[in-house]
BASE-129483 format. One record per residue (C-alpha): residue number from 0; chain; x, y, z. Coordinates in pm, 1 decimal. Layout:
residues N
(site NUM 'A' (X Y Z)),
...
This chain:
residues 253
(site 0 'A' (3516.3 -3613.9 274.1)),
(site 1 'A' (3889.5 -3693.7 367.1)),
(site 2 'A' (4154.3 -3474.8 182.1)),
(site 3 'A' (4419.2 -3611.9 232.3)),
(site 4 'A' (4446.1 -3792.4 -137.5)),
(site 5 'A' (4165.9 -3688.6 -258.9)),
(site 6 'A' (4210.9 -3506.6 -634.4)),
(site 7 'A' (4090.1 -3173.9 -684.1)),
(site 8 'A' (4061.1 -2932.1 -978.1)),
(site 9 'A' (4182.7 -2562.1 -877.8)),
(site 10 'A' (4033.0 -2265.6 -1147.5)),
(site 11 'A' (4236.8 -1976.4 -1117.3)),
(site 12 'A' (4481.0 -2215.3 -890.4)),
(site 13 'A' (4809.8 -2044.1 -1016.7)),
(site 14 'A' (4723.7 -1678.8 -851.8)),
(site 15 'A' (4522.2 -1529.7 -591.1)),
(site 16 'A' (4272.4 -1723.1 -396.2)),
(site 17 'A' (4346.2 -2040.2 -603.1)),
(site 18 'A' (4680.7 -2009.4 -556.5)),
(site 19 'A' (4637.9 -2016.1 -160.9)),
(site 20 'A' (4377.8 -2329.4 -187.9)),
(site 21 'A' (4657.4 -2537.8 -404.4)),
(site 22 'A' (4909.3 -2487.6 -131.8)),
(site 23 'A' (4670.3 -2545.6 112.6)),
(site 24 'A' (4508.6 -2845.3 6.0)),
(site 25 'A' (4833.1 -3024.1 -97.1)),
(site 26 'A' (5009.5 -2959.1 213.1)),
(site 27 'A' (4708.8 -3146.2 394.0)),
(site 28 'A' (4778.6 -3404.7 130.4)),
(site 29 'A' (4576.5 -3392.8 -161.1)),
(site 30 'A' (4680.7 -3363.8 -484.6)),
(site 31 'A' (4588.3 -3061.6 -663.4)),
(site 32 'A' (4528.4 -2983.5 -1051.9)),
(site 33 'A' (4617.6 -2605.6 -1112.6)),
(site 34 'A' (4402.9 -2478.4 -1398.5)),
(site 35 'A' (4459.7 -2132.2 -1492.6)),
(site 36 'A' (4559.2 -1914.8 -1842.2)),
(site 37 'A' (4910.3 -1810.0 -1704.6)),
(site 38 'A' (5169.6 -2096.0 -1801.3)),
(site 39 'A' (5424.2 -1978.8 -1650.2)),
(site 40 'A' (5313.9 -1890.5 -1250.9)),
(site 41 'A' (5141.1 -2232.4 -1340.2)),
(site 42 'A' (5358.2 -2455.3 -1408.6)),
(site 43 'A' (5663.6 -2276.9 -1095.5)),
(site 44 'A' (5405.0 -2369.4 -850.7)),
(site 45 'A' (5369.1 -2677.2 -990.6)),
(site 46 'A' (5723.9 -2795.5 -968.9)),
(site 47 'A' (5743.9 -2623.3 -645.9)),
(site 48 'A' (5455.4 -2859.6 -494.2)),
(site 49 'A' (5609.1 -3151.9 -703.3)),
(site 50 'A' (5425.2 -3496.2 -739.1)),
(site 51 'A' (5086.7 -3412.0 -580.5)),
(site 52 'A' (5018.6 -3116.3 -841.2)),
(site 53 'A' (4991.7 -3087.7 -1227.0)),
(site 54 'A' (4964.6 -2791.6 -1422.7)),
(site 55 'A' (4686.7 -2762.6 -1709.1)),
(site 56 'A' (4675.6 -2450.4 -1908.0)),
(site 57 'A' (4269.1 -2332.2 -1928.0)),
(site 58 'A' (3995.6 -2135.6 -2011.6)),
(site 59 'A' (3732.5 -2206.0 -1807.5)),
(site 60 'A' (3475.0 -2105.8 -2083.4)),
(site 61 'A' (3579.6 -2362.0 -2283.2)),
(site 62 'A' (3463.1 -2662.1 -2285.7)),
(site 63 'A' (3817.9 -2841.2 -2477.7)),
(site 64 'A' (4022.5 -2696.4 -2197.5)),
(site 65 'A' (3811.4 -2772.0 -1902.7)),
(site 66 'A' (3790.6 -3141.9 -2013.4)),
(site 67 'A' (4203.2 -3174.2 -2130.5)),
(site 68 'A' (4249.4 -3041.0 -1746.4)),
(site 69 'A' (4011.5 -3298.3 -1599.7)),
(site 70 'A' (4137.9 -3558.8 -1841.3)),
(site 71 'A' (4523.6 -3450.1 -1763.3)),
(site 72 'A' (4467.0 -3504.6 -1358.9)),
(site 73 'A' (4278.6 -3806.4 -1376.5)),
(site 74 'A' (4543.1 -3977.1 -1601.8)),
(site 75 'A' (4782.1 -3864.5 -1345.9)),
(site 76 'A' (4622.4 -3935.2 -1000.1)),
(site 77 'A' (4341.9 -4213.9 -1128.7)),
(site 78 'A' (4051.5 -3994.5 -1043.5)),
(site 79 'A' (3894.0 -3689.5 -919.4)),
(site 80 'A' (3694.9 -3583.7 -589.5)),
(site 81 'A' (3592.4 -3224.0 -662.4)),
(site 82 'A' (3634.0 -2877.6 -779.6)),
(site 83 'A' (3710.6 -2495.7 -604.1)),
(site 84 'A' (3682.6 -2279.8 -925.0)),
(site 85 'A' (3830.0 -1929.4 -848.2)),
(site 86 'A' (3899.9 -1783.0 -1209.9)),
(site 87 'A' (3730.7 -1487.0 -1247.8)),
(site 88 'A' (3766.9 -1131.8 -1362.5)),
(site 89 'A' (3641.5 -804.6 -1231.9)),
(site 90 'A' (3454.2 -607.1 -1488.0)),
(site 91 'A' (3442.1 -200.8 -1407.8)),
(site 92 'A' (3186.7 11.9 -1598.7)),
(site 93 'A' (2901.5 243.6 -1537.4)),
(site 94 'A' (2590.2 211.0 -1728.2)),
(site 95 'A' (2588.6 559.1 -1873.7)),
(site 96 'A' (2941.1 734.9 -1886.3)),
(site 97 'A' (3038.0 1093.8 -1799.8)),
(site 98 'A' (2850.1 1233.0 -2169.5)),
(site 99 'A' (2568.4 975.0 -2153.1)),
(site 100 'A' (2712.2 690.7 -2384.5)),
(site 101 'A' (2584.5 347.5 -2323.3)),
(site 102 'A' (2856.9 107.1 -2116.6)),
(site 103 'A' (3039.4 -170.6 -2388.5)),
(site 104 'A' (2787.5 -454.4 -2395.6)),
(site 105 'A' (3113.5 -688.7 -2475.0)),
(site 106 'A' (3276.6 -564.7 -2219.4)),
(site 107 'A' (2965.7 -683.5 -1946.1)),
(site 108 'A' (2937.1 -975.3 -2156.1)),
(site 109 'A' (3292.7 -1101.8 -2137.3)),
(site 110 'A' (3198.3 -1080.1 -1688.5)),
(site 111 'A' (2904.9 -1287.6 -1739.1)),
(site 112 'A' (3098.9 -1520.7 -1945.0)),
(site 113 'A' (3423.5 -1585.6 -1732.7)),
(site 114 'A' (3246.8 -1536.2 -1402.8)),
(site 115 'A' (2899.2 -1728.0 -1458.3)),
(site 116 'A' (2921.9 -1936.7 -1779.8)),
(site 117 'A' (3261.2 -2041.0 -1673.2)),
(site 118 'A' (3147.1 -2138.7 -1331.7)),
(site 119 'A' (2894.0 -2343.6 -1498.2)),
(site 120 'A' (3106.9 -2519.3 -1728.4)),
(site 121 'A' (3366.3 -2667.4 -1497.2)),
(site 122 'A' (3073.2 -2739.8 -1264.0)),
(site 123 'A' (2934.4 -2959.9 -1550.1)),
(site 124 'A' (3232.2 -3109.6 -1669.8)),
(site 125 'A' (3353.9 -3186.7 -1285.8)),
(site 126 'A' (3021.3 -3356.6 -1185.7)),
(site 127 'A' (2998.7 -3556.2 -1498.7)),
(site 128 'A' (3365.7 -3687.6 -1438.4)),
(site 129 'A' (3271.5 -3770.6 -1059.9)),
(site 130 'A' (2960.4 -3909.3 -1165.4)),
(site 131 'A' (3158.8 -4207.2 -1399.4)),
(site 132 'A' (3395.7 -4321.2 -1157.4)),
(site 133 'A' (3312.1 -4639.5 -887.6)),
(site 134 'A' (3332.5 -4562.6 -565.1)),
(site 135 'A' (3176.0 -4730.9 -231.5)),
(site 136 'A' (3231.2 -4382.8 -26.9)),
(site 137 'A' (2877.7 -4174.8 59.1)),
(site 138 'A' (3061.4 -3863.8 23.4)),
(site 139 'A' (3128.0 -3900.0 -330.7)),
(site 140 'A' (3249.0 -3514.9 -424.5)),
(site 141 'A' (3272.6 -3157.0 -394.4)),
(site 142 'A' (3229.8 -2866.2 -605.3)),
(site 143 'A' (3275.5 -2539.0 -427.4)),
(site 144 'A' (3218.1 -2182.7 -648.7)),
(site 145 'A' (3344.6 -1846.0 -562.5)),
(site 146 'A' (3081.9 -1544.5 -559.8)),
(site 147 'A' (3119.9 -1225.6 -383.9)),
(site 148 'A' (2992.2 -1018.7 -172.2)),
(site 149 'A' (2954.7 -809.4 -478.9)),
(site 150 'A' (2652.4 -1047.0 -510.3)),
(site 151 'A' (2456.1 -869.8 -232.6)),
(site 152 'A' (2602.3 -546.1 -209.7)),
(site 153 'A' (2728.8 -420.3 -555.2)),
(site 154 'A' (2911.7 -86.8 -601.5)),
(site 155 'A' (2848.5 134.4 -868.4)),
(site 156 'A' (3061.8 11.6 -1213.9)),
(site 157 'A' (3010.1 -297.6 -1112.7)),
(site 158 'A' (2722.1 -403.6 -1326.6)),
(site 159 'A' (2872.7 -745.6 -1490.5)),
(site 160 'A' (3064.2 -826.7 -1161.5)),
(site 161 'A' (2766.3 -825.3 -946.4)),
(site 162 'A' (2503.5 -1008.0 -1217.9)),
(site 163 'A' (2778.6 -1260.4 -1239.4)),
(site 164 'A' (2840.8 -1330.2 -899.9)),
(site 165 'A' (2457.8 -1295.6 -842.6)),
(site 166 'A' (2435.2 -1593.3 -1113.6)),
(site 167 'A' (2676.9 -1810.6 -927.6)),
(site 168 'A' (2477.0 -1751.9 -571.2)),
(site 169 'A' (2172.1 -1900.3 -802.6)),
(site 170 'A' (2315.9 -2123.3 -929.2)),
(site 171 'A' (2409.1 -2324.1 -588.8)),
(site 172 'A' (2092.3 -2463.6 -428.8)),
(site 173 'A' (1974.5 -2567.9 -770.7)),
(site 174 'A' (2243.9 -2773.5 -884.3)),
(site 175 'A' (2312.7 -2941.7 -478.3)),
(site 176 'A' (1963.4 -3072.4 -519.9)),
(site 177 'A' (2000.9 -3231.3 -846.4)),
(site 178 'A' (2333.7 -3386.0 -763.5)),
(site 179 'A' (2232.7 -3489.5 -424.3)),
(site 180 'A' (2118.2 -3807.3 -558.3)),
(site 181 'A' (2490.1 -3887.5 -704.7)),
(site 182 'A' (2643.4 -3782.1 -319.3)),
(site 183 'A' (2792.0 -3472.9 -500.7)),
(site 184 'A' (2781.0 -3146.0 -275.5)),
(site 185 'A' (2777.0 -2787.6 -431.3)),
(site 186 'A' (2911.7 -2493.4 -206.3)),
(site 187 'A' (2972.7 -2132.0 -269.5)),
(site 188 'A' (3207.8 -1897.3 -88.6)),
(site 189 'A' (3112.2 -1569.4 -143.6)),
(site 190 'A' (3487.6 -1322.4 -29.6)),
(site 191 'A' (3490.0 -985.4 82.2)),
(site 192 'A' (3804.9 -739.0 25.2)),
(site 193 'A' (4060.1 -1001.3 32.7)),
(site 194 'A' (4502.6 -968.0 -1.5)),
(site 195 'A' (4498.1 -1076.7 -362.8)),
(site 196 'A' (4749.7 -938.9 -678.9)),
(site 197 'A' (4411.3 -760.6 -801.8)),
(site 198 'A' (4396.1 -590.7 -497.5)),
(site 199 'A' (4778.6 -481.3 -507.4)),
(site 200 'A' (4676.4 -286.4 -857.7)),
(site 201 'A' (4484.8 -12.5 -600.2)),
(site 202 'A' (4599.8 291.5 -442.7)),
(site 203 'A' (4767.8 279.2 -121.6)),
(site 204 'A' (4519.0 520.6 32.2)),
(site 205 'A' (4195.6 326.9 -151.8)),
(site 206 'A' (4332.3 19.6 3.3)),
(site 207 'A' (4346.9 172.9 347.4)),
(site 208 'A' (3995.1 319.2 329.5)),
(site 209 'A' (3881.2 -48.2 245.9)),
(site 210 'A' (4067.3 -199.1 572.9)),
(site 211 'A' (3916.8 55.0 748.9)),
(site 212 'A' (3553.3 -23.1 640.9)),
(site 213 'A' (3583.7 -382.3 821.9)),
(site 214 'A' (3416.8 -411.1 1129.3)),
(site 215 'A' (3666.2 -655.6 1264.4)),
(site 216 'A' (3962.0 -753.9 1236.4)),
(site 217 'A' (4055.9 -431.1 1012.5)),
(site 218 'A' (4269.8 -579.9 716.9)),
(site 219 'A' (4230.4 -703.5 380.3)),
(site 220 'A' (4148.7 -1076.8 391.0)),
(site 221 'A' (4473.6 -1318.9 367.2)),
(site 222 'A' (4402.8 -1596.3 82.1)),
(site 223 'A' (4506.8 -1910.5 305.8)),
(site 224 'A' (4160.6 -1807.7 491.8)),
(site 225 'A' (4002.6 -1888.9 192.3)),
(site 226 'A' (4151.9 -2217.9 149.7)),
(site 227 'A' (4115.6 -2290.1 524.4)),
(site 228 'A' (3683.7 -2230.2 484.4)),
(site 229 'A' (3747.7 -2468.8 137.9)),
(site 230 'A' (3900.3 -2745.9 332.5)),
(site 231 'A' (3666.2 -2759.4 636.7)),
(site 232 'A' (3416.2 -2725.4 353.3)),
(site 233 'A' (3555.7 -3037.0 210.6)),
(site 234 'A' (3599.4 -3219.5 516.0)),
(site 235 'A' (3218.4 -3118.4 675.6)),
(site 236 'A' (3011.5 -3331.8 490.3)),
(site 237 'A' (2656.4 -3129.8 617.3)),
(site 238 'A' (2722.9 -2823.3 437.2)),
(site 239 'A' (2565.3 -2845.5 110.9)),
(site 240 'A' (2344.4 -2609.5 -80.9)),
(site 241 'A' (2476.8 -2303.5 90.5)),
(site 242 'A' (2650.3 -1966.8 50.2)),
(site 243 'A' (2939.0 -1902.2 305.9)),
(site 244 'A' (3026.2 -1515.7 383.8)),
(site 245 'A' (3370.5 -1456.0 457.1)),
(site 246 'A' (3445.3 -1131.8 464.3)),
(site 247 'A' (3478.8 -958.3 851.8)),
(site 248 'A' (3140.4 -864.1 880.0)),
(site 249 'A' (3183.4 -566.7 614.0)),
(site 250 'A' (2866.3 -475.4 450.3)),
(site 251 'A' (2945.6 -218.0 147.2)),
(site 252 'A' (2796.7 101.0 129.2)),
């Protein structure tokens, strides 16, 4: 699939990851929707990208917000090719804590339902909206999920983070074979440590130890990788059904 003005939804677009795949994308000439819960980083980058971006305040567990988003971009740019959803939240509890209480089932419920139910909803509501439109091109869309390498080598605390991450690795093959038949692919990038604001939150000396722990090259990741692996996701129309690693070869402990 072509980007260049091709339409896609970005979760978590206004920040982060998602904020590195809107720039990215657009400046190869697509036009971006930025979904994401903070208005106001939202809608700057929007007017900083101008025409090829709007701004749609959501919550990707909801299933209101993820279709207003959908329904806002198509309105404005006629239709839509695909999805990178990159809202997420990192959930940090042990099991048992220091005097043997039990960990806040909310709290590891509120992971599963950002991260995995989330990732499932604007998967849904994205294919369903591809699905409708008429189009004579074999590559008909793209939906491409963030995991983690959390998936496959979780730390301890991070018992919601790695389920839900775990869920959205399962998720993948299963839903590429059922939309196969509608020319819809379904990726999943799964990051390692990577330069985002949640990262600046930790200590200067935690954040060396974690450079460190890369094989090579010895640095946190920078976000526009990301969005480069989205866009030759987009544009290499054989990948399909697969999780991507991108994370210097580091395997945690």
């Amino acid at each position: 699939m072509q980007i260049k003005n091709k339409t896609f939804l970005v979760t978590g677009g206004a920040s982060g990851l998602g904020e590195a795949t809107v720039r990215y994308l657009v400046a190869q000439g697509a036009n971006a929707i930025i979904a994401d819960l903070n208005e106001e980083a939202g809608h700057k980058l929007a007017s900083e990208l101008s025409n090829n971006t709007i701004f749609a305040k959501c919550d990707v567990t909801s299933e209101e917000a993820v279709q207003a988003a959908i329904e806002a971009g198509v309105t404005k740019f006629n239709s839509l090719n695909g999805s990178i959803n990159c809202a997420g939240i990192v959930v940090v509890q042990k099991l048992l804590d220091r005097e043997g209480n039990p960990a806040d089932l909310a709290k590891f419920s509120k992971g599963i339902e950002i991260n995995l139910v989330g990732t499932f909803n604007v998967a849904r509501l994205v294919a369903a909206q591809i699905v409708k439109q008429q189009t004579d091109e074999e590559d008909k869309g793209i939906i491409i999920n963030t995991a983690s390498i959390a998936a496959f080598d979780g730390q301890v605390g991070q018992g919601s983070y790695s389920a839900s991450k775990s869920g959205v690795v399962g998720l993948n093959l299963p839903l590429a074979r059922e939309l196969a038949r509608y020319g819809i692919r379904v990726m999943t990038i799964a990051p390692g440590v990577f330069g985002t604001p949640m990262m600046s939150k930790i200590p200067d000396e935690a954040r060396h130890a974690l450079e460190q722990s890369v094989p090579y090259p010895k640095r946190l990741g920078a976000p526009e990788e990301f969005a480069k692996l989205c866009a030759h996701i987009i544009d290499n129309s054989y990948l399909n059904g697969e999780t991507i690693r991108v994370d210097g070869a580091i395997r945690m402990a």
